[in-house]
VOGU-3710 file (C-alpha; in Angstrom, 3 decimals, decimal comma):
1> xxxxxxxxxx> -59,354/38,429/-22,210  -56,920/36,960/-24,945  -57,817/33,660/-26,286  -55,355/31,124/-28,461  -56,796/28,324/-30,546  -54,807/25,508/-31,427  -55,134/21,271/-31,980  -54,947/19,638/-28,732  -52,344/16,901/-30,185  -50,102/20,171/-30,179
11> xxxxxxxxxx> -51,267/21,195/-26,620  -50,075/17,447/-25,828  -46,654/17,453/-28,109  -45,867/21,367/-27,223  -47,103/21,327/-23,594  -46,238/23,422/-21,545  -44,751/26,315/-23,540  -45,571/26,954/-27,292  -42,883/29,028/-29,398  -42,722/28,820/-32,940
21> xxxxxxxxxx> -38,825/28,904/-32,773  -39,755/24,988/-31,227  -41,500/24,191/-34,181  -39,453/25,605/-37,358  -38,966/22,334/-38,556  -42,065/21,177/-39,303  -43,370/23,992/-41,014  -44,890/23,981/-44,085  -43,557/26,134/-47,382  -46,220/28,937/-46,568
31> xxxxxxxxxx> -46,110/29,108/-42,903  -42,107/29,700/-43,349  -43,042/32,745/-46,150  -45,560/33,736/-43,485  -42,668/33,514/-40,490  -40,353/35,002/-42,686  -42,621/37,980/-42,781  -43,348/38,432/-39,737  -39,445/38,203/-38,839  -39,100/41,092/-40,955
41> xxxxxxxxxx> -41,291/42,975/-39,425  -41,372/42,007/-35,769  -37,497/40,446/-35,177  -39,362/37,230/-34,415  -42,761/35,131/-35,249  -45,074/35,874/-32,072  -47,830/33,650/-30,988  -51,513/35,015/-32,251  -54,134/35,724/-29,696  -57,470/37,339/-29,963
51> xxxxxxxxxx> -58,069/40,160/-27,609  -61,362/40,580/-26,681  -63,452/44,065/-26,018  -66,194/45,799/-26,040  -66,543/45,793/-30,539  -65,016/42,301/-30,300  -67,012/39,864/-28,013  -64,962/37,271/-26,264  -67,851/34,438/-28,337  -66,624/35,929/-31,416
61> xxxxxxxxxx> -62,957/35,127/-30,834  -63,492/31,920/-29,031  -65,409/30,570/-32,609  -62,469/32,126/-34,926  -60,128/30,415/-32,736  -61,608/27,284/-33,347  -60,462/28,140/-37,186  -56,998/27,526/-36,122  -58,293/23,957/-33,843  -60,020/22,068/-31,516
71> xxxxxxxxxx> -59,490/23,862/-28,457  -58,995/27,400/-27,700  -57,392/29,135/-24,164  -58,110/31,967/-22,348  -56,028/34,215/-20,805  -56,830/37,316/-18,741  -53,220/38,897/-19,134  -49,982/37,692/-21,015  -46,393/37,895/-20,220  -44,352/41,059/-22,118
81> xxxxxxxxxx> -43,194/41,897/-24,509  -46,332/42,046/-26,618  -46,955/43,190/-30,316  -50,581/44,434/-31,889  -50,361/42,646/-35,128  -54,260/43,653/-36,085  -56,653/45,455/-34,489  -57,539/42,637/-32,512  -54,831/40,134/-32,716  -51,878/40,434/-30,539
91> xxxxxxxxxx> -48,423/38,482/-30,574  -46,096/37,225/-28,141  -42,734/35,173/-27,678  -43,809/32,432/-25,863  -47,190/31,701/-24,511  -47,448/29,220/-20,922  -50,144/27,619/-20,962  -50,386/27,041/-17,678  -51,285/30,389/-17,131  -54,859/30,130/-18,620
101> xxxxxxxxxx> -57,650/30,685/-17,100  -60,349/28,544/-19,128  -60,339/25,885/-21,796  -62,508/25,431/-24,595  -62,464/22,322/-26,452  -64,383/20,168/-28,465  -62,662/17,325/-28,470  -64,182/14,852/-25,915  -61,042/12,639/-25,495  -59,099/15,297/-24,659
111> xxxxxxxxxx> -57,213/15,139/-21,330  -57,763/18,399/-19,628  -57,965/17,435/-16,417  -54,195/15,904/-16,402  -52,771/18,941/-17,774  -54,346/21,436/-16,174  -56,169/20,579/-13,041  -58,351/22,995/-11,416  -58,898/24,946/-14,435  -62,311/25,535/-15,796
121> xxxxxxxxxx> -62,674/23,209/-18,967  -66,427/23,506/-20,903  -66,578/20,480/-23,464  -68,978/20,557/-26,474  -69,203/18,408/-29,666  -70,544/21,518/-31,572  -68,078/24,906/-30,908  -71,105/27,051/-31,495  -72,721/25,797/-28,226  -69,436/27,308/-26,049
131> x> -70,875/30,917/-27,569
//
């Protein structure tokens, strides 16, 4: 499984494709170093999931996702091309949403349902609890 955290506001501004080319703009000082970097060494800035395996339990990137914010998708395949940035982290152009299989989220005013009906959402004021 590959799992993406992010802030559902974005889910809900970005929905239902996030690319970083869409949000350039916006960027702060040391998120364009950090795209600049990874221009130079990729030709683009991917999206960053967490893969999980056997040495890296899905609960373990599920609660680093929640680093990045609220809510966190799973994915049991992505589209290609994909990059390995890290031993566990992998990158791609665009990420659809709609292709996710679960949703984690702790934020209980968040509007799953609308944007993705029929997909498995488990709610929880305290991340550690999804684990």
């Amino acid at each position: 499984m590959f799992y993406h955290g992010i802030k559902w506001e974005y889910v809900c501004r970005e929905y239902p494709l996030l690319s970083p080319r869409r949000t350039v703009k916006r960027k702060k000082q040391e998120q364009l170093l950090d795209r600049l970097h990874l221009m130079q060494q990729f030709g683009l800035e991917p999206i960053h999931l967490l893969e999980a395996d056997e040495t890296y339990p899905s609960s373990r990137c599920i609660q680093e996702c929640l680093a990045f914010g609220d809510t966190v998708f799973a994915f049991e395949r992505l589209s290609l091309p994909m990059w390995q940035l890290s031993s566990h982290e992998v990158g791609v152009e665009v990420l659809d949403l709609r292709t996710c299989v679960y949703i984690f989220t702790s934020d209980l005013e968040a509007k799953v349902e609308v944007l993705f009906p029929g997909v498995p959402c488990l709610r929880d004021q305290i991340p550690t609890n999804f684990l």
